[in-house]
C-alpha positions in Angstrom: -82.7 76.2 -68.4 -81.8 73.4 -70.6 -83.4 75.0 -73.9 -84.6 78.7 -74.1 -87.8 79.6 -75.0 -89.2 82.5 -76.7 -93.1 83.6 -77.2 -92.5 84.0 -81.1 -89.6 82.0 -82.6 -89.3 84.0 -85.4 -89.0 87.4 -83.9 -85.8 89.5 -83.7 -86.4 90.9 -80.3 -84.8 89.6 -76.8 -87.1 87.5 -74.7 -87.8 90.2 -72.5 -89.3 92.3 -75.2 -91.4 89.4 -76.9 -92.7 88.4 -73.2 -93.4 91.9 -72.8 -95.4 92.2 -76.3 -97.1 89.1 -75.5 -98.6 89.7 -72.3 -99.7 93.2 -73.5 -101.6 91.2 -76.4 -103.2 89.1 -74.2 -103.7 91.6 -70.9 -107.9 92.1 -71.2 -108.8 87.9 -71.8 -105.9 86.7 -69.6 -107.5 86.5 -66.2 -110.6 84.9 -67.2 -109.0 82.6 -69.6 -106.4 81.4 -66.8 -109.9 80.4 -64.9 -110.5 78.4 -67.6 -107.1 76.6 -68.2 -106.2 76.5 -64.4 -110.0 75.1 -63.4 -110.0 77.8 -60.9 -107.2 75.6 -59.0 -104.6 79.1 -59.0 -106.8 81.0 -57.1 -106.3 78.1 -54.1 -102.9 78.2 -54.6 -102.5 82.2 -54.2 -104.2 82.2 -50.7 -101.5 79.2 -49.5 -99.0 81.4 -50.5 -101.1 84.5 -48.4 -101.3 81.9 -46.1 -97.3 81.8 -45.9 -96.7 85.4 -45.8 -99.4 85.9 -42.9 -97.3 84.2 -40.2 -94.5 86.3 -41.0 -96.0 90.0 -40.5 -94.3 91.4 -43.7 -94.8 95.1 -43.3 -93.6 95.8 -47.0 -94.1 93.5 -49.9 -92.6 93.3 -54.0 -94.8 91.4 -55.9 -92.8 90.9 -59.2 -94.7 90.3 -62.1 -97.5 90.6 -60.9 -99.7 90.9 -64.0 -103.2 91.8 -63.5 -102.6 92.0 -59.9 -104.7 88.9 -57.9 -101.8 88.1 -55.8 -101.1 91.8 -54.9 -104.7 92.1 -54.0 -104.7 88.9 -52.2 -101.2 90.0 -49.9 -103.6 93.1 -48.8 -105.1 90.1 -46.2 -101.3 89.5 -44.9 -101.6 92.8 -43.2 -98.6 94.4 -45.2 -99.2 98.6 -45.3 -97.3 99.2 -48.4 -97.3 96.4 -51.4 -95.7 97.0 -55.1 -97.0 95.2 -57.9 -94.4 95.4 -60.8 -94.2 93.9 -64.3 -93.3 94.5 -67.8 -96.0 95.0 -68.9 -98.1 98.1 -69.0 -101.4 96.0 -70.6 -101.0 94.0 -67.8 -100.9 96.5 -65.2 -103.7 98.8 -67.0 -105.9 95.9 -66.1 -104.4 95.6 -62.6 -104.6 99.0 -61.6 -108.7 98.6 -62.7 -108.9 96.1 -60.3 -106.9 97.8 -57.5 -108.7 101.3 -58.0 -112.5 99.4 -58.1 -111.6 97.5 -54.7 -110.6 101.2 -52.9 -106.8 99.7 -52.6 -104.9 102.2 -54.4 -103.3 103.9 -50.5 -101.8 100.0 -50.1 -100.7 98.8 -53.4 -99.0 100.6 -55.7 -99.0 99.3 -59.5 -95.9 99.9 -61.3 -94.1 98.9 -64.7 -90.7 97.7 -64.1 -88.3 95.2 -65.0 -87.4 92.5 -62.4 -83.4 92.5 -63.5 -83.3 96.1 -63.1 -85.0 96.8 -60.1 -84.7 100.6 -59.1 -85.2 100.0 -55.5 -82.5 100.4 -52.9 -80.9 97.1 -50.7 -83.2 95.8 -48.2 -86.2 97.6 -49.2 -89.1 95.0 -48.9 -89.7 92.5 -46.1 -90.9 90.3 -48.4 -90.7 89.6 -52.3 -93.5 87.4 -54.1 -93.4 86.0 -57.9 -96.1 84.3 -58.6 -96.1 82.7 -62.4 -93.4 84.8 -63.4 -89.9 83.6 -63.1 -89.7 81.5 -65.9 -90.5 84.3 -68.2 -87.5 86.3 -66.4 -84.4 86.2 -69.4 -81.6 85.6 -67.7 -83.0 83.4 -64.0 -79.9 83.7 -62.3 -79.9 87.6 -62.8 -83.5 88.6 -61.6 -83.0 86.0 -58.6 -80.0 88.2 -57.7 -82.1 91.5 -57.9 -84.9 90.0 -55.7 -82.3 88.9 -53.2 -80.4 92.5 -53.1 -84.0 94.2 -52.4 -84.7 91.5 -49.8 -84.7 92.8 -45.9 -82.5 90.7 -43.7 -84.4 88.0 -42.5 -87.5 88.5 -45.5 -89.1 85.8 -47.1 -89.1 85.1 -51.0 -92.1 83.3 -52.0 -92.5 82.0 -55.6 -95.4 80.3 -57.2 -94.8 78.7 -60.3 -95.9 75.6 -62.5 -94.0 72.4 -62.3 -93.8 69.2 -64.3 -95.8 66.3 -62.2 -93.2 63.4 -61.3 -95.3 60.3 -61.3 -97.9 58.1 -63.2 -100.6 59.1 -64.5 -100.3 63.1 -63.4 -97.0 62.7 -65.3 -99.2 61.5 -68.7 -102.2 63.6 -68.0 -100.2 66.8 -67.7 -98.5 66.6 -70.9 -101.5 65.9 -72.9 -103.0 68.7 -71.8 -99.8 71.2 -72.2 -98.9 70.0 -75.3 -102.1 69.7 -76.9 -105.2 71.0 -75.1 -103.9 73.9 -73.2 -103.1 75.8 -76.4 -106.0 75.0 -78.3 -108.0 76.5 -75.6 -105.5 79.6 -76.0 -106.1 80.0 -79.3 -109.3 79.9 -79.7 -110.0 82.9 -77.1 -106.9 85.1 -77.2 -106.2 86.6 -80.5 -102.4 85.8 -79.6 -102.1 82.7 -81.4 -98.7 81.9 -79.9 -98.7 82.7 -76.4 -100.8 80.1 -74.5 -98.0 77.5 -76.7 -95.4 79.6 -75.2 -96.6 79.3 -71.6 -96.7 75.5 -71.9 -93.2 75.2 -73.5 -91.7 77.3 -71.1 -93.2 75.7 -68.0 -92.3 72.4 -69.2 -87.9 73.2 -69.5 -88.1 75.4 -66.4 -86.4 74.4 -63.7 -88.7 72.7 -61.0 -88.0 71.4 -57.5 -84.6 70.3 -55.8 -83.0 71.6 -59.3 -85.0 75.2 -58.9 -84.3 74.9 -54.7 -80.2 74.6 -55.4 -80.8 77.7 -58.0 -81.6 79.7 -55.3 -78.9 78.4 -52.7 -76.6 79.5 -55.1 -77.9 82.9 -55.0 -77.6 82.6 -51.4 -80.9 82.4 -49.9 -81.2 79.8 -47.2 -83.7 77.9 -45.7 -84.8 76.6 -49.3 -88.1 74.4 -49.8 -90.4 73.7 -52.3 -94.7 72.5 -51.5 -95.9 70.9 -54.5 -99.4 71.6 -55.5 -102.1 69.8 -56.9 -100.0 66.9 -58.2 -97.3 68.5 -58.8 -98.5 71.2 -61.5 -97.2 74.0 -59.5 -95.2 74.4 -56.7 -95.0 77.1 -54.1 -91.2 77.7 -53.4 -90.1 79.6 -50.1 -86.9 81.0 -48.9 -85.1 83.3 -46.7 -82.4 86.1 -47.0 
């Protein structure tokens, strides 16, 4: 990343722990107020990336930060018997684990706090490994992209959702308005975080987004690299193989 960003400037702790911190501020308002921010578009863009996984007949799937768990819910539809949802968080996952247990999931998905550089699973344990909105909040990129890729099966599919930085006129304009100015107004005024929906924007605008992202994970060695930009190019849906 060309400049690191941190959820509260002034804070002493790592990235890790003020991403942590944050996310377990803003856990019980952060679905609906991603409705809100998002216009309801993520929820289309989780069932393409189902969508993606469904052809491939994972068996076993990591969904790393997975939050308040929508994606891991929405993988149950891929047919997978066993799916982890793992983040940082335990707010996060409090609220996921709700979720899980109200929809009678609990025997397929498993909700559990973990950190995505320091996975504790063996080599090849998941046919498949999802991040959806998560791997620009990861500290050092390069280091949870390894991780993923060691858990990987031979063969599995890593799938990443993630926003991206539109490339042409007017989506270009339009989307930094609203990131820079609109997007954390709305955050502040319905999360008592007063930094974080700032944070999410400024992070999504240095991350690193298409062919740039794509050659990232080359260099971890994952082949078969290509990215499906989404709405615009707001997000993009990133897919590669082991």
């Amino acid at each position: 990343m060309a400049k690191k960003v941190t959820p509260y400037s002034d804070s002493e702790l790592g990235k890790k722990a003020q991403v942590t911190k944050m996310f377990d501020t803003i856990s019980t308002n952060y679905d609906g107020l991603n409705r809100v921010i998002s216009f309801g578009i993520d929820i289309k863009w989780r069932k393409r990336v189902v969508q993606l996984l469904k052809r491939k007949n994972p068996a076993s799937i990591l969904d790393i930060a997975t939050g308040t768990g929508d994606l891991a819910i929405n993988l149950t539809q891929t047919g997978a018997k066993r799916i982890v949802g793992l983040d940082i968080s335990p707010g996060m996952l409090e609220v996921g684990k709700k979720k899980v247990h109200d929809k009678n999931m609990d025997q397929v998905i498993e909700m559990v706090v973990g950190d995505s550089e320091n996975l504790v699973y063996e080599d090849e344990s998941f046919d498949a490994v999802t991040v959806a909105f998560g791997v620009r909040n990861f500290e050092t990129l390069e280091k949870g992209l390894a991780e993923i890729y060691r858990v990987l099966n031979k063969n599995g599919t890593f799938v990443v959702l993630e926003t991206s930085v539109p490339t042409k006129t007017p989506y270009k304009q339009g989307y930094r308005l609203y990131t820079k100015y609109i997007l954390p107004l709305i955050g502040r005024a319905f999360s008592k975080d007063r930094s974080a929906y700032s944070y999410l924007s400024e992070s999504a605008a240095v991350f690193p987004h298409g062919e740039e992202f794509n050659n990232i994970l080359r260099k971890i060695g994952f082949i078969e690299v290509e990215n499906k930009p989404q709405t615009f190019g707001v997000a993009s849906i990133y897919v590669a193989t082991k």
